[in-house]
N, C-alpha and C positions, 0 to 999 in steps of 0.2 A: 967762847961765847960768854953771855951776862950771864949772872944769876935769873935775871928773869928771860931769858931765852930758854937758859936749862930747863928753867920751872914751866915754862909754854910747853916744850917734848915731854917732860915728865907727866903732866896732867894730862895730854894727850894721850899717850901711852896707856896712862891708868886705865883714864875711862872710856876706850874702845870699845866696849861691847855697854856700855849704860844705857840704860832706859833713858829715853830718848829729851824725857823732862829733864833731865841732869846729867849729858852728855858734857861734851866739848863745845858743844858749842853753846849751852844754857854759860858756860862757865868763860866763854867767848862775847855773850851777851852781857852777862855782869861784870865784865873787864870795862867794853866799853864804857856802860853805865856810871862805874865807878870811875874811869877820868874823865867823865862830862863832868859827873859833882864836885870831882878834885880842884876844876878849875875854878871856882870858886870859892874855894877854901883853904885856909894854912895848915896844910898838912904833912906827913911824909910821904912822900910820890910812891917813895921803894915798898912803904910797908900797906898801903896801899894797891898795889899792884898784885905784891904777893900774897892778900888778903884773897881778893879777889879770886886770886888763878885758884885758889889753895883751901877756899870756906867749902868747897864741896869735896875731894880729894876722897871720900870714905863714908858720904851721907852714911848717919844711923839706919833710916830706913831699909838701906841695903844690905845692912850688918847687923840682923836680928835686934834693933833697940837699940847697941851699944853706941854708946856716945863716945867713948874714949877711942876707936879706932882712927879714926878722923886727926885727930891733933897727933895722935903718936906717930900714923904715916907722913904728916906735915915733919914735926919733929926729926923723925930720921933724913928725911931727904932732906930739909935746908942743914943740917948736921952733915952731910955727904958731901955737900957745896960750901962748908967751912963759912956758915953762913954767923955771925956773931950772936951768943947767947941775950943779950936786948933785943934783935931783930924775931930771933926764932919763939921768945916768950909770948913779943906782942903777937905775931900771928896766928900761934895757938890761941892766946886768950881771943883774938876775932873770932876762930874757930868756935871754941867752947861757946860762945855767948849771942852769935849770928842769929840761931833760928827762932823762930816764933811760938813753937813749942804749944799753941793752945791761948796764948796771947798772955798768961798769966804767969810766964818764967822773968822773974827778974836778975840783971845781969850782976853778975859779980866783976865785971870789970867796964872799965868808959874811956872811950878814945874819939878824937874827931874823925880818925882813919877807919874804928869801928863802925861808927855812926854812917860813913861817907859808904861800906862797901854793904851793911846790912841794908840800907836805902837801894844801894843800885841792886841786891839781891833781891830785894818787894816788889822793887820795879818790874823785876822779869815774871814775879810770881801775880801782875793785874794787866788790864789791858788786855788786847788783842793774844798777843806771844800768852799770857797768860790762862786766857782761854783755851787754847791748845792744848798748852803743858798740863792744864786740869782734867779736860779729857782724856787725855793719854796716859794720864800714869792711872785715870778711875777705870780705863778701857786696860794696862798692865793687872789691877788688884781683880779684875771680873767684877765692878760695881756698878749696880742698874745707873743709868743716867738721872734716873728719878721717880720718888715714890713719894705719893701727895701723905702717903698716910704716916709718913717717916721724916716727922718734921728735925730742923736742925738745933741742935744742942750747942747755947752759947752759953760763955763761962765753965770751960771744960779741963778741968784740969792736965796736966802735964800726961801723966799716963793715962785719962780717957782719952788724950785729944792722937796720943800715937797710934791707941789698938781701934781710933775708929775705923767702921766697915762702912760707914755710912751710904747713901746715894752722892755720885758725885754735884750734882746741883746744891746739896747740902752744904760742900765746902765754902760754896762763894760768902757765904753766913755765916761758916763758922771761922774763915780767917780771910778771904779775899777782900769783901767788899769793909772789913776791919782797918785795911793797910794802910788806908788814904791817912787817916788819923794818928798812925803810928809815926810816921815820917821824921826823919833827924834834922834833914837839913833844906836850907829855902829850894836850891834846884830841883831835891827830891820831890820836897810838898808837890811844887809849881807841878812838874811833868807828872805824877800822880794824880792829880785833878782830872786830864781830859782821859786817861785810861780807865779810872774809874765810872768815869760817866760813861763810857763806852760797856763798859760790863752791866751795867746799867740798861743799857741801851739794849744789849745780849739778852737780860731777864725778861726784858720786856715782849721782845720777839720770841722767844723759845717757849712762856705761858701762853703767848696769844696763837703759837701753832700747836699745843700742847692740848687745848681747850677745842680746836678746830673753832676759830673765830674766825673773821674777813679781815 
C-alpha cells in the first residue's frame, strides 16, 4: 500500500475511541477540505494530504497541554514508513504551527501546503459541522451551554485561551466567529463566508429562544 493509505489505517487506528470533535472522521472532513483548496493551488499534493490525515494525530487537549506529543507520534510513524526527512520535517512543522491557540500564536514556520490544510482545519471548526463539534466537545468538558453573566474574553492569551472553562456559547467569540478573517487562501475565504453567516444565523435563533421571544 501508499504512504498515504498506511497513514489513512494508522490515524484510524489511533483515534478509535476520540471524542467525537476530533475523531476520524473530523480528520476525514479536513482531508477532503484540504483537496478542494489543493485544487487551486501549486502545492505538494503528498505533504498536503499527510498534513491533513496527521494535524490532529495527538491533539494537546487530550494530552494534558502538551504540544509536543502530536509532532513526535507524526515523527515516529512517517519514520516507520521510510518516509524522507524533507517530507517528515514539513509535516511536523504543519503540526506545530496549525492551531489557533487563542488567535494570538504566531507561527514560526509558512508553507502554501500549511496555509492549504490549517484553512480546511477552520473550515471544520465554523459552519454547521461546526456547531456540532462545539457542542460536543462543551457537552465532553461539563460546560453550561450559557451564562449571560459570563461574558466572553477576547484577546486571550496562549495559556488563558487553553485552561478556558468558559460557557460554550462563549467560544463562538472567542475564536469561531474569528475564523472568517483568519483565512490563507481564495477557496478558503469564499467557502468560509456562507458558514459563517450561518453561525450567525445559529446566534440569532438560540438568544431569541433563550429570551422566550415569538
Amino acid at each position: 500500500m501508499s504512504l498515504i493509505d498506511n497513514t489513512i489505517l494508522f490515524v484510524k487506528q489511533k483515534l478509535e475511541n476520540a471524542e467525537a470533535g476530533h475523531d476520524w472522521f473530523h480528520i476525514e472532513r479536513v482531508y477532503k477540505n484540504a483537496l478542494l483548496i489543493a485544487q487551486d493551488e501549486v502545492c505538494d499534493i503528498q505533504i498536503v494530504k499527510l498534513g491533513a490525515l496527521l494535524h490532529d494525530i495527538a491533539d494537546s487537549k487530550f494530552n494534558d497541554g502538551d504540544e509536543t506529543v502530536g509532532p513526535k507520534v507524526a515523527r515516529v510513524f512517517l519514520e516507520s514508513q521510510k518516509a524522507s526527512e524533507e517530507i517528515i520535517v514539513h509535516v511536523v512543522n504543519i503540526i506545530e504551527n496549525i492551531s489557533f491557540k487563542g488567535g494570538n500564536f504566531e507561527k514560526k514556520f509558512n508553507s502554501i501546503e500549511l496555509e492549504i490544510v490549517q484553512d480546511a482545519d477552520r473550515l471544520d471548526a465554523i459552519g454547521a459541522i461546526g456547531i456540532a463539534r462545539t457542542f460536543n466537545y462543551g457537552g465532553f468538558k461539563n460546560r453550561q451551554l450559557y451564562n449571560p453573566e459570563i461574558a466572553p474574553k477576547l484577546n486571550m492569551s496562549k495559556e488563558e485561551y487553553k485552561k478556558s472553562e468558559a460557557p460554550t456559547i462563549n467560544h463562538f467569540y472567542e475564536k469561531l466567529l474569528l475564523l472568517k478573517d483568519k483565512m490563507n487562501t481564495k477557496t478558503g475565504k469564499q467557502l468560509a463566508q456562507e458558514r459563517h453567516k450561518f453561525m450567525e444565523l445559529f446566534l440569532s435563533q438560540f438568544y431569541a429562544e433563550w429570551d422566550g421571544e415569538k
